[in-house]
N, C-alpha and C positions, 0 to 999 in steps of 0.2 A: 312473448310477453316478458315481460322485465319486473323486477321486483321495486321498488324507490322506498327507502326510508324517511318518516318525516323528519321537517328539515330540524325539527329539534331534538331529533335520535344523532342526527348528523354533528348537529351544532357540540352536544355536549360528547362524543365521542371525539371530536379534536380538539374542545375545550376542556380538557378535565386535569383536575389533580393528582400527581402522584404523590400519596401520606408514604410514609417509608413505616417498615413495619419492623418495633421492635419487643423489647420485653424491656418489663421495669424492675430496677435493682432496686431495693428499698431496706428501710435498717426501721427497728422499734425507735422513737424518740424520736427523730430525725425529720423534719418538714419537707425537705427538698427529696430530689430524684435525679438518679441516672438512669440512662437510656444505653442500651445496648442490641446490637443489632439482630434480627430476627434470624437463625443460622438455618434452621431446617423450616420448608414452606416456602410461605410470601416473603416478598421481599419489598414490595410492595403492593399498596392498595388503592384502586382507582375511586374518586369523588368525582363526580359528574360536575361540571362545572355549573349546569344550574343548582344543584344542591349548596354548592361553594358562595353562589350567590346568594340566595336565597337565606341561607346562615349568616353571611357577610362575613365568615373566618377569613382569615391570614395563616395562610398554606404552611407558612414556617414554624407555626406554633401549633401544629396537628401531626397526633402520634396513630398507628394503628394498631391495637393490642388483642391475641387470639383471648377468648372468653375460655376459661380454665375450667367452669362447672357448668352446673346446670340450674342454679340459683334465683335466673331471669326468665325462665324456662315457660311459657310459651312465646316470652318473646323476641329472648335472643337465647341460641342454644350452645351448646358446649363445644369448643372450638368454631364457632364463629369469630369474624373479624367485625370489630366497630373500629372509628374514629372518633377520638379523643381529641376535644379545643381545650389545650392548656393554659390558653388565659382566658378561659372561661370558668376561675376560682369560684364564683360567688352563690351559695350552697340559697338552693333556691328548692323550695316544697313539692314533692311528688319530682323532681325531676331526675337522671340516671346518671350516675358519676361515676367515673375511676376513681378511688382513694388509695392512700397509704394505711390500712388499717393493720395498726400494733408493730410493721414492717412487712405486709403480706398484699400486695397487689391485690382489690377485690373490687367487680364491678355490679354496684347495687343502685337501687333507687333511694335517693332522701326523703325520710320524712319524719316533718315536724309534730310531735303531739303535745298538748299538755307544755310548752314551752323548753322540750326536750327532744333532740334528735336521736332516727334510728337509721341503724343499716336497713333497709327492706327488700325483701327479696319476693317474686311471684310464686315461686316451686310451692308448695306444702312443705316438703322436706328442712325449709328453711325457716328457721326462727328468727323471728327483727331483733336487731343487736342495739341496744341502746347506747351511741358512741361514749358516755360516761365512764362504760367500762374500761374504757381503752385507748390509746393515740390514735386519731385518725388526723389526715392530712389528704386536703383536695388537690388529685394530679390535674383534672379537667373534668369537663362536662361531655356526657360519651352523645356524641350528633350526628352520626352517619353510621349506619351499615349497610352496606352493598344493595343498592336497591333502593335503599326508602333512608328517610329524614328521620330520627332518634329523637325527637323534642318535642318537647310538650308535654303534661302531666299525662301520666298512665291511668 
C-alpha cells in the first residue's frame, strides 16, 4: 500500500516561498528600518504558495521575524515565526502588525477606539498602549505563520 499526498499538499510543497528570516534594527524617532540577518535558528521560513496566493504578496517585500514575548499569547506564542508584508503599511482596525514602537520591534494588534489608536495585546499581563504616548512606525502587516493565514480581525 502506498501513501499519496493530495495533489495540493504536493502543489504547495514545490510551490512555496522562501521569506528570509531576519531581526529589525530600529532607532526612537526614526520611520524607516534595517534588516539584518537572522544568525542563530531559521534562516528562513517557508509560505506555502497558496497562502502567497491567496494574500496576493510580493515575496520581496516579506520579512520573517521570531515573536520576542508572550503578548499575542494564545495566539501566537513566544519565539514563534510570522511573516511580515512590508508594504502592507496601511493601519487597519483589529488587524496584527509589526511596529517601530519608540525604537523597539513589537508585534501587537491595532485598535482604533474613540478616534485613538492602541497597541493591543491578548496576554492579560499586557496593557493597551495608547500610540500617543510614543513614536510608533508601521514595519508591515504580520500575515503568515507557519500553518495558517494571520488576517482578518481577531
Amino acid at each position: 500500500m502506498t501513501w499519496a499526498q493530495p495533489q495540493a499538499a504536493l502543489t504547495d510543497q514545490i510551490d512555496s516561498i522562501s521569506v528570509r528570516a531576519v531581526k529589525l534594527r530600529l532607532r526612537a524617532g526614526i520611520s524607516g528600518f534595517e534588516v539584518e540577518p537572522e544568525m542563530f535558528g531559521a534562516k528562513h521560513v517557508q509560505m506555502t504558495g497558496s497562502a502567497a496566493r491567496e494574500l496576493g504578496v510580493d515575496g520581496s517585500r516579506l520579512l520573517a521575524l521570531q515573536v520576542a514575548d508572550r503578548g499575542l499569547e494564545p495566539l501566537v506564542f513566544e519565539d514563534d515565526w510570522v511573516v511580515v508584508d512590508t508594504a502592507d503599511t496601511v493601519k487597519r482596525n483589529r488587524e496584527v502588525y509589526a511596529v517601530n514602537w519608540d525604537g523597539e520591534a513589537v508585534i501587537a494588534q491595532l485598535l482604533q477606539r474613540g478616534g485613538q489608536w492602541y497597541l493591543s495585546f491578548l496576554h492579560p499581563d499586557f496593557e493597551p498602549i495608547n500610540v500617543r504616548s510614543g513614536q510608533m512606525n508601521v514595519v508591515g502587516r504580520v500575515v503568515y505563520q507557519p500553518g495558517r493565514l494571520l488576517t482578518g480581525r481577531l
